[in-house]
C-alpha positions, 0 to 999 in steps of 0.5 A, spaced: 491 557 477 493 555 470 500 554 467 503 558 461 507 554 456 513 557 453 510 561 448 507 564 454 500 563 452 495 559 458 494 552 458 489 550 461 489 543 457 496 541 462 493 544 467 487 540 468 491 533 466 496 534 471 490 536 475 487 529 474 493 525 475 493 528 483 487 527 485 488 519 481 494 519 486 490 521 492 485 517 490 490 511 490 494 513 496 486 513 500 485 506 498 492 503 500 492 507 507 484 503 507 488 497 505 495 498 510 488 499 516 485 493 515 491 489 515 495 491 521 486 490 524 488 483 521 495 482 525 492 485 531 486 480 531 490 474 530 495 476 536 491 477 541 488 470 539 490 463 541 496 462 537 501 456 535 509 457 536 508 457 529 503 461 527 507 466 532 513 465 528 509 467 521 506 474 524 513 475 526 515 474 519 510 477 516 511 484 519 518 484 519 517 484 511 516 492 510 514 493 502 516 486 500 510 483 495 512 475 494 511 474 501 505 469 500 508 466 495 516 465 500 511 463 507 508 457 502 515 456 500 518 456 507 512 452 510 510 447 506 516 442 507 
């Protein structure tokens, strides 16, 4: 499949350019998916564990913060005191 520009010429050049940005996408979608695994492993190791009323309660916070990127820095805030 290659794009044709306005002029209606073929252009190969875009193609490949958009080409290699889907697969730098995909690629990066693989790796967070590998990542978002590993985390949710993590949690469900330290639940199945012997916890602290407080350890609990951070879990508890910690899966309720879909999408949320400061959450170490909030946890340190909140529990630090």
């Amino acid at each position: 499949m290659v794009t044709r520009s306005w002029a209606g010429e073929r252009d190969t050049a875009l193609y490949s350019r958009v080409m290699e940005s889907l697969e730098a996408i995909r690629e990066s979608l693989v790796l967070h998916s590998k990542e978002i695994y590993a985390m949710e492993q993590a949690l469900m190791a330290a639940a199945s564990s012997r916890l602290t009323e407080k350890q609990h309660a951070l879990l508890r916070w910690i899966a309720g913060r879909d999408g949320e990127f400061c959450v170490y820095t909030v946890l340190i805030d909140r529990y630090s005191e």
